[in-house]
C-alpha positions in Angstrom: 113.7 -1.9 -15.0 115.4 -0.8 -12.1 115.3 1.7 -9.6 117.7 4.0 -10.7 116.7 3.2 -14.2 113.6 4.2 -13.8 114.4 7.5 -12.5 116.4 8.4 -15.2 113.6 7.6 -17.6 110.9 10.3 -15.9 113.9 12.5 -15.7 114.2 12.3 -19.2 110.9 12.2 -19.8 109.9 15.4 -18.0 113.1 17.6 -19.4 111.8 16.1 -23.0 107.9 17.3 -22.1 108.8 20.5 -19.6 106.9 22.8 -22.1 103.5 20.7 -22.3 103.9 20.0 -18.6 104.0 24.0 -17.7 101.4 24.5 -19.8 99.0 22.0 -18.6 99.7 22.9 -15.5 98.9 26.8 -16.2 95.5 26.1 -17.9 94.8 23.9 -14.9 95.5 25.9 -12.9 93.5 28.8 -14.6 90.6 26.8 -14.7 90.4 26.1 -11.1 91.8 28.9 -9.8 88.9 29.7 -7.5 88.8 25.9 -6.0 92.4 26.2 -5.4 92.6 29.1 -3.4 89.7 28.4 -1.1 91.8 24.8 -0.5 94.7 26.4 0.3 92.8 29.3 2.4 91.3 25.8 4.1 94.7 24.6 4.5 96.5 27.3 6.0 93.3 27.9 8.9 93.4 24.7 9.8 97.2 24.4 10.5 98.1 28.2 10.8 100.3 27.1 14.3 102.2 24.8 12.7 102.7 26.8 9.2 103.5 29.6 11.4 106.3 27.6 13.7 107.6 26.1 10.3 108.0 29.2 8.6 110.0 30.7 12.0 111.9 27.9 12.5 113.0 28.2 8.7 113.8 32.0 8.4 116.2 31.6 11.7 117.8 28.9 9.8 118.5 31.1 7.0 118.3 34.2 8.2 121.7 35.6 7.1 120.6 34.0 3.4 117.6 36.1 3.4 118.3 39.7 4.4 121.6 39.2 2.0 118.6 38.3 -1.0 116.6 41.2 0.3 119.1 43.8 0.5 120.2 42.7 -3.2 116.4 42.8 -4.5 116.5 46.5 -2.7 119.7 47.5 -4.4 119.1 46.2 -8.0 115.1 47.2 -7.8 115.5 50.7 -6.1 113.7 52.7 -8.6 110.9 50.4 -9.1 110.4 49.7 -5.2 110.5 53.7 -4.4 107.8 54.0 -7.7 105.8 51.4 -6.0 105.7 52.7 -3.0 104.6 56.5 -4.3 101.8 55.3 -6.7 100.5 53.0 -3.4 100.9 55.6 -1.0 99.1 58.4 -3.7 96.1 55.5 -3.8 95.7 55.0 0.1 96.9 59.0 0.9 93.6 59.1 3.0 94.2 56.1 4.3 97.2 56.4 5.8 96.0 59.8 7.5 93.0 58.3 9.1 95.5 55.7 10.4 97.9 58.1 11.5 95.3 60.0 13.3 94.1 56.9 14.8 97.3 56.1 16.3 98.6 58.9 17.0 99.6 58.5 20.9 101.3 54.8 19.7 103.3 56.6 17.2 104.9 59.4 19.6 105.6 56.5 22.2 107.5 54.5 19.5 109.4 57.5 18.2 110.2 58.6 22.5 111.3 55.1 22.8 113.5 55.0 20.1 114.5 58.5 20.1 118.3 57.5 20.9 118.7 54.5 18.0 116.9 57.0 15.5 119.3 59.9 16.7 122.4 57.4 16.2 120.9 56.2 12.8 120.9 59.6 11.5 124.4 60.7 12.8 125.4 58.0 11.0 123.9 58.6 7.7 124.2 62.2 8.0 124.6 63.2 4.4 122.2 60.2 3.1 119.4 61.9 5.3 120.8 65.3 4.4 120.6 64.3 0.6 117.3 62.3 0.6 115.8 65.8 2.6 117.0 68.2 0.1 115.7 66.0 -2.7 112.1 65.4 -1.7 111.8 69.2 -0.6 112.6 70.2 -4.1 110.5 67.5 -5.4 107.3 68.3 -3.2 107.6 71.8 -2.7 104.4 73.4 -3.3 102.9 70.3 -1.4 105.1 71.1 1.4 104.0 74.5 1.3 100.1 73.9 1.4 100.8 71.5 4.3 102.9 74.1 6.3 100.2 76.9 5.9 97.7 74.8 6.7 99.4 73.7 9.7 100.7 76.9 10.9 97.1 78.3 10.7 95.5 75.4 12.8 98.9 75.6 15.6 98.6 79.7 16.0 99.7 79.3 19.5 102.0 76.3 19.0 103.9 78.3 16.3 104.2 81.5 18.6 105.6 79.4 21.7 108.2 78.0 18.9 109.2 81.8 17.3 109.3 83.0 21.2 111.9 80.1 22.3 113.4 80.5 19.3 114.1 84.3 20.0 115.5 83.6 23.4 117.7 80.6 22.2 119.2 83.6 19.7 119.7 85.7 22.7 121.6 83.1 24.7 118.7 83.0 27.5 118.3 80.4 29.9 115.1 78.5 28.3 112.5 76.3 29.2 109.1 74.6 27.3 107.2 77.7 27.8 102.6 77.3 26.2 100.8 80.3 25.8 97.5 78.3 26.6 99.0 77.7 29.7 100.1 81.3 30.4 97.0 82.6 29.2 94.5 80.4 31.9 96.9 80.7 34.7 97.1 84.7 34.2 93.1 84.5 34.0 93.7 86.0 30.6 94.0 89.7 32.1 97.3 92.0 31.1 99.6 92.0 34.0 100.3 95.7 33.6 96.8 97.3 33.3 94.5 94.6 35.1 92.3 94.5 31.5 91.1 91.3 29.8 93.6 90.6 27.0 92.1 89.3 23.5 92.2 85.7 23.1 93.9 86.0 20.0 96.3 88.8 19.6 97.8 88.9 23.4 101.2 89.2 23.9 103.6 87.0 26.0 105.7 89.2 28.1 109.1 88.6 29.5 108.7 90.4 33.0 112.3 90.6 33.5 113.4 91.4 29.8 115.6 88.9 28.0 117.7 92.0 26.7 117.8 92.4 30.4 119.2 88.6 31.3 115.8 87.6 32.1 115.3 83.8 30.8 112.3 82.2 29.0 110.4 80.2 31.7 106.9 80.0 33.2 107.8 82.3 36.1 109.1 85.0 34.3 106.4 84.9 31.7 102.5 86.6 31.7 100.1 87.6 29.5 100.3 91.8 28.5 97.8 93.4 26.0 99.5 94.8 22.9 99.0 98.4 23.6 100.8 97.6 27.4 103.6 95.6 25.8 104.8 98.1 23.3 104.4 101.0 25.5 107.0 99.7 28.2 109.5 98.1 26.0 112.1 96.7 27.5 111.6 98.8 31.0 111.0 96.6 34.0 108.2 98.9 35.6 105.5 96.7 36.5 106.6 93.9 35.6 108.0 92.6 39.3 103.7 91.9 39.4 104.4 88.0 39.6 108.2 88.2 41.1 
């Protein structure tokens, strides 16, 4: 028998005997599934550089061929992947917070670095983001609700500053980052007008030359009032040249 004889006849023979052939090797397979998987942990420990510089060197030879199959997977299986994802995501929910929280400072130094691709991203898929936004804030809105209060309640002072830049924006003041912590220690935490200690919780942020006025939102035109001192004046300048 020849060469090319012969392999025609295993061809042959393994198209005629592909069913027992799968199945041996299934139950074979079954049966030493533990032995095979420590050999193959073996394996790959022992020659991790190598499988590791193989497996590089083959995805930049087919790179193009591979984020094309990817991106077809994604398209045909979008449903499944994004049902996945949710029912992992619902598993590992605590998890992923205790990673978060863990990485906190390496998350907000990705997100500054990238700040300008992530901006360009979303210019770009404006109504995609717009969409996908609308959609999972109808579909998680008493979730987003419970997370809001609870934030909102743990960030008193953080969601003041925001209302209080927010006011001045509306008014078309000149604005600057403006943290009532910070107002609060440098002012010693006494009411510009009266001299009193101001409650730590409760004091009011007062714009010494009023914004109704043309005074802007920044540090030096900012100090801590008590309410009483606050409402009283109004939008009358008065005492408040104290820090001018």
């Amino acid at each position: 028998m020849t060469k090319e004889e012969k392999r025609a006849y295993q061809k042959a023979y393994q198209k005629a005997h592909r069913v027992e052939r799968v199945a041996y090797l299934k139950k074979y397979n079954e049966e030493r599934k533990a032995e095979i998987a420590a050999k193959r942990k073996a394996y790959r420990e022992a020659n991790k550089e190598e499988l590791s510089s193989r497996a590089k060197a083959w995805y930049q030879a087919n790179k193009a061929k591979v984020l094309d199959s990817v991106k077809a997977y994604r398209v045909a299986n979008k449903e499944a992947i994004a049902a996945r994802r949710a029912k992992y995501y619902e598993a590992h929910r605590d998890e992923a917070a205790k990673y978060y929280e863990a990485h906190r400072d390496e998350a907000a130094a990705y997100r500054e670095a990238h700040r300008e691709k992530a901006a360009a991203y979303r210019e770009a898929h404006r109504e995609k983001a717009n969409a996908y936004a609308m959609k999972y804030s109808a579909d998680h809105r008493a979730e987003i609700a419970s997370k809001t209060k609870t934030w909102r309640k743990a960030n008193h002072d953080k969601v003041l500053d925001n209302c209080a830049l927010r006011r001045a924006r509306k008014r078309g003041a000149t604005v600057e980052k403006v943290r009532r912590g910070y107002v609060f220690e440098r002012d010693g935490g006494r009411c510009h007008v009266c001299g009193k200690k101001v409650p730590k919780k409760g004091w009011h942020m007062d714009h010494l030359i009023p914004l109704s006025r043309g005074g802007e939102h920044s540090l030096l035109n900012v100090a801590a009032s008590c309410p009483r001192c606050n409402l009283r004046k109004h939008a009358k300048p008065g005492a408040q040249l104290r820090l001018l």
